[in-house]
PyMOL Python script that loads the backbone (N, CA, C, O; Angstrom):
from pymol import cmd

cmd.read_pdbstr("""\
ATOM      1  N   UNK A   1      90.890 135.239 121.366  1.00  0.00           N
ATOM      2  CA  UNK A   1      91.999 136.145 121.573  1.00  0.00           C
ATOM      3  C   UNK A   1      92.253 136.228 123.074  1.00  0.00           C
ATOM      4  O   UNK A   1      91.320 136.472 123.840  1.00  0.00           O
ATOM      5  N   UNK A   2      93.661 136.004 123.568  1.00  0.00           N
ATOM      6  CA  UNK A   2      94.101 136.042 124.633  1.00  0.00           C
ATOM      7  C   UNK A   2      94.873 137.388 124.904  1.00  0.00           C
ATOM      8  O   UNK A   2      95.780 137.734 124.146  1.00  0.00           O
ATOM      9  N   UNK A   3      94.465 138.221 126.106  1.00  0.00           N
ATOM     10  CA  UNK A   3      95.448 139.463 126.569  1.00  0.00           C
ATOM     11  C   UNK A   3      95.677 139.234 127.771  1.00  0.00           C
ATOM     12  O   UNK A   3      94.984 138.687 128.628  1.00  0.00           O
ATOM     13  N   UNK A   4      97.128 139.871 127.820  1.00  0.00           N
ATOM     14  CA  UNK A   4      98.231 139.397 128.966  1.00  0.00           C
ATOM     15  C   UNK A   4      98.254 140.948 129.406  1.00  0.00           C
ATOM     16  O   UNK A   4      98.289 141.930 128.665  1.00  0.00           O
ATOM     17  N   UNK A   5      98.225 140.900 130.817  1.00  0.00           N
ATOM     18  CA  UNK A   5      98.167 142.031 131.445  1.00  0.00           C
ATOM     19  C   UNK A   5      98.870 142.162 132.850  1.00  0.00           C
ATOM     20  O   UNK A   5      98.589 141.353 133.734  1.00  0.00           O
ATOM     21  N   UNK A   6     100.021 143.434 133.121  1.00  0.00           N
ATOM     22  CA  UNK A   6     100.655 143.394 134.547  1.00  0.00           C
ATOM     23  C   UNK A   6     100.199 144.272 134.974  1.00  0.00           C
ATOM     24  O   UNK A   6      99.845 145.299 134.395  1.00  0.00           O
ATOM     25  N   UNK A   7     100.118 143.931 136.358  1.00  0.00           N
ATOM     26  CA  UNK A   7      99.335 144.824 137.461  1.00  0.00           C
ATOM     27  C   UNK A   7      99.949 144.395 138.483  1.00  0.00           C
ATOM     28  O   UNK A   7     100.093 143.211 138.787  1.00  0.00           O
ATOM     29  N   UNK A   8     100.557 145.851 139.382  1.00  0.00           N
ATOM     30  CA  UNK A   8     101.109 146.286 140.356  1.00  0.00           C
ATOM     31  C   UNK A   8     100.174 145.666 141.833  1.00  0.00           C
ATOM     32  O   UNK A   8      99.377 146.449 142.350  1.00  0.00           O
ATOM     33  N   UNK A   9     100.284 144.731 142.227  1.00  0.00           N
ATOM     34  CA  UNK A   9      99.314 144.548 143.593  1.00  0.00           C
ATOM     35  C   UNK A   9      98.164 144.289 143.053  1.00  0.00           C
ATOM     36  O   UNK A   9      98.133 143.863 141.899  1.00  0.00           O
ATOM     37  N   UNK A  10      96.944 144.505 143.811  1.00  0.00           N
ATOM     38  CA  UNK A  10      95.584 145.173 143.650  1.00  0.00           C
ATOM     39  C   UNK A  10      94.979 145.773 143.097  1.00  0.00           C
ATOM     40  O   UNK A  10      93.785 145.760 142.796  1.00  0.00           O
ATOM     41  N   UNK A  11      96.540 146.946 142.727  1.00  0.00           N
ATOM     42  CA  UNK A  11      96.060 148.572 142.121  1.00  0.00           C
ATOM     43  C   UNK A  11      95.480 148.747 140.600  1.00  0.00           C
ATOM     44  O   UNK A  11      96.083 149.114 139.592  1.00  0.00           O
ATOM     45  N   UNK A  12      94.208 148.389 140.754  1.00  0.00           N
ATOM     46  CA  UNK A  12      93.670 148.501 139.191  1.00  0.00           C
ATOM     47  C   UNK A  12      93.909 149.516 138.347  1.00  0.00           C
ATOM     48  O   UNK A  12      93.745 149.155 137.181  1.00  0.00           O
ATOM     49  N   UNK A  13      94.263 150.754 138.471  1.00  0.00           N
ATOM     50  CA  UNK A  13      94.741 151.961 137.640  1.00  0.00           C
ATOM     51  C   UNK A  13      96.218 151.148 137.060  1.00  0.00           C
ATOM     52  O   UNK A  13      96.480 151.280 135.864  1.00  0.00           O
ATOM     53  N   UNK A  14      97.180 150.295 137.964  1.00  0.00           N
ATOM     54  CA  UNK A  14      98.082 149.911 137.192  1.00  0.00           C
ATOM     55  C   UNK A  14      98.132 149.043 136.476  1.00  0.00           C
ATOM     56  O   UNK A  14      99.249 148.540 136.363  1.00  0.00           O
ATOM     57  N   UNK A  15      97.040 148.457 135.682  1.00  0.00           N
ATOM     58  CA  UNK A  15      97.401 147.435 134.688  1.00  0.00           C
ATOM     59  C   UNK A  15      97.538 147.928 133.583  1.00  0.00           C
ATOM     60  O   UNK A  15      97.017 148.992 133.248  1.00  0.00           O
ATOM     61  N   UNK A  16      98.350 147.131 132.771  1.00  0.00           N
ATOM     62  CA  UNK A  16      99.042 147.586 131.634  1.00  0.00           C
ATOM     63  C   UNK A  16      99.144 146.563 130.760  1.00  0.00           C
ATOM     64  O   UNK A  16      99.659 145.495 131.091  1.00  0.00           O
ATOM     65  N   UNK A  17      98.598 146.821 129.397  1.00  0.00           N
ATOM     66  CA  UNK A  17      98.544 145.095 128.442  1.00  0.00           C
ATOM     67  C   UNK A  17     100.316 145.353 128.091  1.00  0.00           C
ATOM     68  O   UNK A  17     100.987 146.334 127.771  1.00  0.00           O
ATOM     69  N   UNK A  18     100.631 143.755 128.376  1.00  0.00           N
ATOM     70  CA  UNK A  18     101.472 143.361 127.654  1.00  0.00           C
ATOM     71  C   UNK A  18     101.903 142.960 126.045  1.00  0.00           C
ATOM     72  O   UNK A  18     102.906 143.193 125.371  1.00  0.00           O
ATOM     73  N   UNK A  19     100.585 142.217 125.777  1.00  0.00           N
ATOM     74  CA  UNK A  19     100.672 141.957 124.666  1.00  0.00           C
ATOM     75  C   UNK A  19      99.102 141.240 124.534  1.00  0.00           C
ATOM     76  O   UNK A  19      98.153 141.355 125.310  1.00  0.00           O
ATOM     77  N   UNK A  20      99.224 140.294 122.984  1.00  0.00           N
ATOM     78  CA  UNK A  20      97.754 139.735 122.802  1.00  0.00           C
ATOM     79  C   UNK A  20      97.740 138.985 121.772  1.00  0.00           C
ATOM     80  O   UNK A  20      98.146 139.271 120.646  1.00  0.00           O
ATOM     81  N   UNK A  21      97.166 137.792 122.218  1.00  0.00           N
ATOM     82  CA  UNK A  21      98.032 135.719 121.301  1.00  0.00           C
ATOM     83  C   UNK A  21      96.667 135.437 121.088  1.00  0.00           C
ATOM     84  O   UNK A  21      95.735 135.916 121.735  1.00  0.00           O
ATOM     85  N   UNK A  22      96.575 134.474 119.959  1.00  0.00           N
ATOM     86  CA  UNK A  22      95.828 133.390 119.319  1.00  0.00           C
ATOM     87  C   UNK A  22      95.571 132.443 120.504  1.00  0.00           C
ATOM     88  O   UNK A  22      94.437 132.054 120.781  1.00  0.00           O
ATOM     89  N   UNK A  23      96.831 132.037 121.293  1.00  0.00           N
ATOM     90  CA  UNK A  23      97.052 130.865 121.359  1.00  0.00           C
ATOM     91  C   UNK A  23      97.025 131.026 122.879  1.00  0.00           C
ATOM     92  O   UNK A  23      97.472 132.083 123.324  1.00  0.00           O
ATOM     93  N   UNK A  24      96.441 129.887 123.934  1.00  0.00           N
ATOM     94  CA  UNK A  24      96.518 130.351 125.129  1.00  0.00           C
ATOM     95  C   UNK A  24      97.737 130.003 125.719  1.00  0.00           C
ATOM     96  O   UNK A  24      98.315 130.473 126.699  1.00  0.00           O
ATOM     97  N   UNK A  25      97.972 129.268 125.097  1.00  0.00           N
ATOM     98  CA  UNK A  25      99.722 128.608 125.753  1.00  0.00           C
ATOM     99  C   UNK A  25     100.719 129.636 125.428  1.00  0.00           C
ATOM    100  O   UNK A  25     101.418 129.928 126.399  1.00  0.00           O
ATOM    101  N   UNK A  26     100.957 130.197 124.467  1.00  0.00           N
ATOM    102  CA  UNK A  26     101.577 131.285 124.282  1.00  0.00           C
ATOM    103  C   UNK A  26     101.670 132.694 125.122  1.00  0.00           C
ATOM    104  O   UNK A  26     102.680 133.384 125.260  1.00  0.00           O
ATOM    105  N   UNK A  27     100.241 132.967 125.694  1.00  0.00           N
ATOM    106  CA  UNK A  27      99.555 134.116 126.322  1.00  0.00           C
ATOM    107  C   UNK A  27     100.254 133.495 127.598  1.00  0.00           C
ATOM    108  O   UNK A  27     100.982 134.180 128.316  1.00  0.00           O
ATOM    109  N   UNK A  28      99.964 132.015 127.864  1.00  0.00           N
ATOM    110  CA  UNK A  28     100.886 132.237 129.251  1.00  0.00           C
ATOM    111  C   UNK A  28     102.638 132.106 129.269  1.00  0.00           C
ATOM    112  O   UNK A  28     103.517 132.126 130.130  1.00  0.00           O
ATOM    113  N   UNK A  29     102.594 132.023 128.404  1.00  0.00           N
ATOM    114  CA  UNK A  29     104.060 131.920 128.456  1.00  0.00           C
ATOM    115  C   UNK A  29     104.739 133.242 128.680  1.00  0.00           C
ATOM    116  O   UNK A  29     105.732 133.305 129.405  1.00  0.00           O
ATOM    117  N   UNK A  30     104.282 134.207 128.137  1.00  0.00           N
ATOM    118  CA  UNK A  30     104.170 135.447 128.224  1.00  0.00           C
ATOM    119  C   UNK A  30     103.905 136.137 129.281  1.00  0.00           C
ATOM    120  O   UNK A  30     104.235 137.266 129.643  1.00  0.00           O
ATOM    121  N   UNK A  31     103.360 135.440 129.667  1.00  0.00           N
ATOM    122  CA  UNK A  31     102.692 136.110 131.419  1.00  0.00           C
ATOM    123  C   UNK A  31     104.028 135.561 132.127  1.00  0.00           C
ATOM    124  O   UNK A  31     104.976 136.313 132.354  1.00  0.00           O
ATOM    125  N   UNK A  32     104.033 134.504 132.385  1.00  0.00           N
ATOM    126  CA  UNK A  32     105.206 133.504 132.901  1.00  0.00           C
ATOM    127  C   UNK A  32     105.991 134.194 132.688  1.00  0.00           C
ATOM    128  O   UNK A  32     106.001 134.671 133.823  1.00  0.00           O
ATOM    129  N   UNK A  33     107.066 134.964 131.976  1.00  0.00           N
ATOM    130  CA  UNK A  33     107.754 135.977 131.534  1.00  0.00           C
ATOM    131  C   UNK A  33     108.393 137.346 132.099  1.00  0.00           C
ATOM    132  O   UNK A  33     109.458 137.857 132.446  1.00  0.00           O
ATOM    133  N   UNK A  34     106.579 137.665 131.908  1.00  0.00           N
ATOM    134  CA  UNK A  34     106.552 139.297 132.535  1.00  0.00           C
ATOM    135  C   UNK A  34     107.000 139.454 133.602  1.00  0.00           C
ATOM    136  O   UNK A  34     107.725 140.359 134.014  1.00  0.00           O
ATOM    137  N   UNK A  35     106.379 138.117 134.378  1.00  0.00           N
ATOM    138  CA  UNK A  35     106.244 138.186 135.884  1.00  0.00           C
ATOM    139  C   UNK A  35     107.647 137.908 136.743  1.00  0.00           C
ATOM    140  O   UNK A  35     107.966 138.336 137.853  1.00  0.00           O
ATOM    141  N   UNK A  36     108.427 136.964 135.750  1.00  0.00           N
ATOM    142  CA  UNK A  36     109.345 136.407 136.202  1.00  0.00           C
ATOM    143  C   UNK A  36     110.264 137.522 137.219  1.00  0.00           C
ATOM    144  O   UNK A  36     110.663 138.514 136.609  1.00  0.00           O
ATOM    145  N   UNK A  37     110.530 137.468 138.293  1.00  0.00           N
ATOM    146  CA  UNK A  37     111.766 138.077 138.820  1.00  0.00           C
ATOM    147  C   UNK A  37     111.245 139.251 139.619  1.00  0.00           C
ATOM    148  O   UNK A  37     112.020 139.944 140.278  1.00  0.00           O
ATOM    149  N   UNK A  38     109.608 139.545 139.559  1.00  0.00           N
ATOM    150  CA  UNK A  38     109.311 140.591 139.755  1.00  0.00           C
ATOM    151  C   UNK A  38     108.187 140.462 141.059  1.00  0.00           C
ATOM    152  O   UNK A  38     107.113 139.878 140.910  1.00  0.00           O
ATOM    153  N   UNK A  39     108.680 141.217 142.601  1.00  0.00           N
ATOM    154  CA  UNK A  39     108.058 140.980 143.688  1.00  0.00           C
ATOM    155  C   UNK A  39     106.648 141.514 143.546  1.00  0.00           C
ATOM    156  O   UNK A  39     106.531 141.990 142.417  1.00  0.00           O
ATOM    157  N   UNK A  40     105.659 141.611 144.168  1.00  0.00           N
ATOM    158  CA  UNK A  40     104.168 142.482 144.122  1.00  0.00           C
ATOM    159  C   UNK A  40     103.430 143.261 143.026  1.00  0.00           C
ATOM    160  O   UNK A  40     102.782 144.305 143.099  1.00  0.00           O
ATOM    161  N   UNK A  41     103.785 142.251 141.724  1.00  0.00           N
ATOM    162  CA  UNK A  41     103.138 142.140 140.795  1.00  0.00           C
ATOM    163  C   UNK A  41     102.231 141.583 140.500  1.00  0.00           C
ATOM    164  O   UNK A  41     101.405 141.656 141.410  1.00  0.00           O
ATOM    165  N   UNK A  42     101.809 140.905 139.507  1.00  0.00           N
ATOM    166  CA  UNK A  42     100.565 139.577 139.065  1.00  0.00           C
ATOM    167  C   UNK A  42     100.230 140.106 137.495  1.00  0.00           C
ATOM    168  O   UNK A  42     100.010 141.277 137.187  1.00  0.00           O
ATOM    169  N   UNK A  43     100.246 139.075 136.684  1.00  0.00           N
ATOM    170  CA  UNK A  43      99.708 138.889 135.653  1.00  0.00           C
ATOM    171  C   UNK A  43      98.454 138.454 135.663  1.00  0.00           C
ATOM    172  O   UNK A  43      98.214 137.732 136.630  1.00  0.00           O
ATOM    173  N   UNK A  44      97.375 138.671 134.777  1.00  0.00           N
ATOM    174  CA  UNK A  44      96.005 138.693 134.234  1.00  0.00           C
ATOM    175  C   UNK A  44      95.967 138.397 133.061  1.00  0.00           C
ATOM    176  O   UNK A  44      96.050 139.332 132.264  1.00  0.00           O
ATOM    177  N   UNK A  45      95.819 136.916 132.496  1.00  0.00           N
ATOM    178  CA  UNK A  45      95.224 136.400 130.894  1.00  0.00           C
ATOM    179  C   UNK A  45      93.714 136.689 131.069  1.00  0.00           C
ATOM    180  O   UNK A  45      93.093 136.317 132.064  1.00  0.00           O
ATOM    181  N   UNK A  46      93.230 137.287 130.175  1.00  0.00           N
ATOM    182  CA  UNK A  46      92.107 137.335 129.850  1.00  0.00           C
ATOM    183  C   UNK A  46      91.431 136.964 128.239  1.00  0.00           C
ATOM    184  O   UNK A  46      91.942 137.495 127.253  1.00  0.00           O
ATOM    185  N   UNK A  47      90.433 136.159 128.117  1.00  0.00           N
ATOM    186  CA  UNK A  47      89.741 135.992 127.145  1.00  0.00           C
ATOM    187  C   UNK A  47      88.838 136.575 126.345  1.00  0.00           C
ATOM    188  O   UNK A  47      87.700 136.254 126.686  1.00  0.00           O
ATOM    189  N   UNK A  48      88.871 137.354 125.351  1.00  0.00           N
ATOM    190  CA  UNK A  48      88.044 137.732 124.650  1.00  0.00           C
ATOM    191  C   UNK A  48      87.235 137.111 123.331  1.00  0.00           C
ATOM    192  O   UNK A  48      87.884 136.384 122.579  1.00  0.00           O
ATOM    193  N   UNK A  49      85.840 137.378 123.033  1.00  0.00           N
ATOM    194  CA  UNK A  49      85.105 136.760 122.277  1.00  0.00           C
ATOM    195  C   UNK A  49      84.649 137.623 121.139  1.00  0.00           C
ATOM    196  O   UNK A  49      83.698 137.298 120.428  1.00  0.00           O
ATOM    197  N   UNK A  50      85.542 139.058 120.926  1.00  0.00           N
ATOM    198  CA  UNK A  50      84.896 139.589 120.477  1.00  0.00           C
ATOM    199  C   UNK A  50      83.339 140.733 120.242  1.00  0.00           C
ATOM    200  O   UNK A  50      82.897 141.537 119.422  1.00  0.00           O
ATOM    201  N   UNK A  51      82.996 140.154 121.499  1.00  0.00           N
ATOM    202  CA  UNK A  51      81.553 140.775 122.351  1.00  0.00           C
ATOM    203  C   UNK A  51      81.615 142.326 122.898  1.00  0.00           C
ATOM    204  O   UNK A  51      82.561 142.968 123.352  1.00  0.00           O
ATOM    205  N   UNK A  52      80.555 142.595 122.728  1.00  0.00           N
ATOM    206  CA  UNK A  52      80.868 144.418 123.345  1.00  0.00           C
ATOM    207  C   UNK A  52      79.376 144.682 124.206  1.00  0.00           C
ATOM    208  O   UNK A  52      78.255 144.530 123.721  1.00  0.00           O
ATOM    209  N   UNK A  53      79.620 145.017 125.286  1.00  0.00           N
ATOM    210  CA  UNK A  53      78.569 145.209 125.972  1.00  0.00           C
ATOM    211  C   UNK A  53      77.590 146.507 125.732  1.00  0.00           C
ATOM    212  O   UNK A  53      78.264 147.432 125.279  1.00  0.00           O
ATOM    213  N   UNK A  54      76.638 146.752 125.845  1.00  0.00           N
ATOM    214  CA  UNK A  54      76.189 147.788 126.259  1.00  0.00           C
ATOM    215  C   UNK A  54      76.575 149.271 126.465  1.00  0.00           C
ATOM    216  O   UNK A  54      75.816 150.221 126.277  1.00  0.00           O
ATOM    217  N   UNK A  55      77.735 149.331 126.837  1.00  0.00           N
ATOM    218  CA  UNK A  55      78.602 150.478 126.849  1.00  0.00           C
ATOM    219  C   UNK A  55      79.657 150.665 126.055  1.00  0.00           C
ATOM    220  O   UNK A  55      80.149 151.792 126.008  1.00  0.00           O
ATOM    221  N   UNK A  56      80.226 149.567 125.256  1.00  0.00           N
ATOM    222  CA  UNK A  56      81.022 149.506 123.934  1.00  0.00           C
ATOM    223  C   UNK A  56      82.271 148.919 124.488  1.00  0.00           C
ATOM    224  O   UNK A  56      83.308 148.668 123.874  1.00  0.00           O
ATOM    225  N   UNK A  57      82.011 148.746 125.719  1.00  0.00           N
ATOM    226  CA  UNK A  57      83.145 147.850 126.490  1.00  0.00           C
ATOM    227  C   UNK A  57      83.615 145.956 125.826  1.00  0.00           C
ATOM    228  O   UNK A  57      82.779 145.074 125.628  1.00  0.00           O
ATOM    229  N   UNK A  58      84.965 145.833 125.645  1.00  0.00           N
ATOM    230  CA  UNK A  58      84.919 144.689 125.138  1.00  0.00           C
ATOM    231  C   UNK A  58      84.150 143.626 126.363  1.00  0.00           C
ATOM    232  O   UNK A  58      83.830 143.957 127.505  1.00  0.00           O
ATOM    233  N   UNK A  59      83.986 142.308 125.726  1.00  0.00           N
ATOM    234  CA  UNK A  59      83.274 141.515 127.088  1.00  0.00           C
ATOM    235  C   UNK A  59      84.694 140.672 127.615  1.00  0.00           C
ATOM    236  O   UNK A  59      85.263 140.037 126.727  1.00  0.00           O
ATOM    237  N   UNK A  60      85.123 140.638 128.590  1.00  0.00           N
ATOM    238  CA  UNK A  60      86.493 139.692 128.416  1.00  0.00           C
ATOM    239  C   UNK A  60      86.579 138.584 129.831  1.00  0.00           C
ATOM    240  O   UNK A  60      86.382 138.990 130.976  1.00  0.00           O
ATOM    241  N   UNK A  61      86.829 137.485 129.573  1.00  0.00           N
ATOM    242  CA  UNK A  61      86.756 136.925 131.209  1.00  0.00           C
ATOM    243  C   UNK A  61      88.386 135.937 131.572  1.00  0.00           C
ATOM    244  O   UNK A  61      88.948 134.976 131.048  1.00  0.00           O
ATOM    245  N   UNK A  62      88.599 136.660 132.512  1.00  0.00           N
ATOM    246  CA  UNK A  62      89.729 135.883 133.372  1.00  0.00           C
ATOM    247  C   UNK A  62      89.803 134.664 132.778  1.00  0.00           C
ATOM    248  O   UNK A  62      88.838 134.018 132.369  1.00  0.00           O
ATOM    249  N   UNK A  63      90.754 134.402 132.736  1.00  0.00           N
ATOM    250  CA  UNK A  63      91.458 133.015 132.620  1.00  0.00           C
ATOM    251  C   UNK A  63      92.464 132.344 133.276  1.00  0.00           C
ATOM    252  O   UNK A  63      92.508 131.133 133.491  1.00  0.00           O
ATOM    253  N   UNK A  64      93.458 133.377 133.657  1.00  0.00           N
ATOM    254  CA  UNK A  64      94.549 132.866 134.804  1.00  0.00           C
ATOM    255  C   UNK A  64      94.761 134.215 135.257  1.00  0.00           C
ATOM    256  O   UNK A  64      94.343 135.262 134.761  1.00  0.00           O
ATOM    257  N   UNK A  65      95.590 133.997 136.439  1.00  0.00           N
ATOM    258  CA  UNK A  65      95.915 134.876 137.352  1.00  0.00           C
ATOM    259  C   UNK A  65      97.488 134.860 138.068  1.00  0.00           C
ATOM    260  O   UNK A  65      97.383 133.786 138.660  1.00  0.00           O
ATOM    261  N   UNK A  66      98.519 135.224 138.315  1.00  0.00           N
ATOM    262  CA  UNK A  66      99.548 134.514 138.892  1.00  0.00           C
ATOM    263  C   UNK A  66     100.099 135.972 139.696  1.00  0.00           C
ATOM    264  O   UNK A  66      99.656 137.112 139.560  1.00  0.00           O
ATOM    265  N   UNK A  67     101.191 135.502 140.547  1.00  0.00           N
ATOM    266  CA  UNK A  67     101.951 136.907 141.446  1.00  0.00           C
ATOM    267  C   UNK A  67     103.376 136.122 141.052  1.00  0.00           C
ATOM    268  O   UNK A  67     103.777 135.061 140.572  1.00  0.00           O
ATOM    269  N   UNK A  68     103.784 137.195 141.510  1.00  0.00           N
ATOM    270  CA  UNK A  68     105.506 137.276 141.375  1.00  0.00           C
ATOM    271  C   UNK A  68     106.203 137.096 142.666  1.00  0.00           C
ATOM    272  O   UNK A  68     107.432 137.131 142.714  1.00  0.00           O
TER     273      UNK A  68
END
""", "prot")
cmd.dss("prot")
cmd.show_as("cartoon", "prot")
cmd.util.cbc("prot")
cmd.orient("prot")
């Protein structure tokens, strides 16, 4: 499972899921999307496995990254 996520700069309080694909080509297309047109942003695909850590946190790891 792929989640697509926008975030304002740096500012980690502002990320916000977009959405969430099977497919990774899809997930970026989606990102590709969000981002389009939009200055001091950045999209975040991230991968999930299903995994939950210790704290009940999903486990999820980067996959792409892009700015606007």
């Amino acid at each position: 499972m792929f989640q697509v996520y926008l975030q304002e700069g740096n500012k980690e309080l502002t990320k916000t899921l977009v959405g969430e694909f099977k497919d990774y080509d899809e997930a970026m297309d989606k990102a590709e999307e969000v981002i389009e047109g939009k200055t001091g942003f950045k999209f975040i695909v991230e991968e999930t496995n299903g995994c939950f850590n210790s704290y009940g946190d999903l486990v999820a790891t980067v996959v792409a990254e892009g700015e606007g």
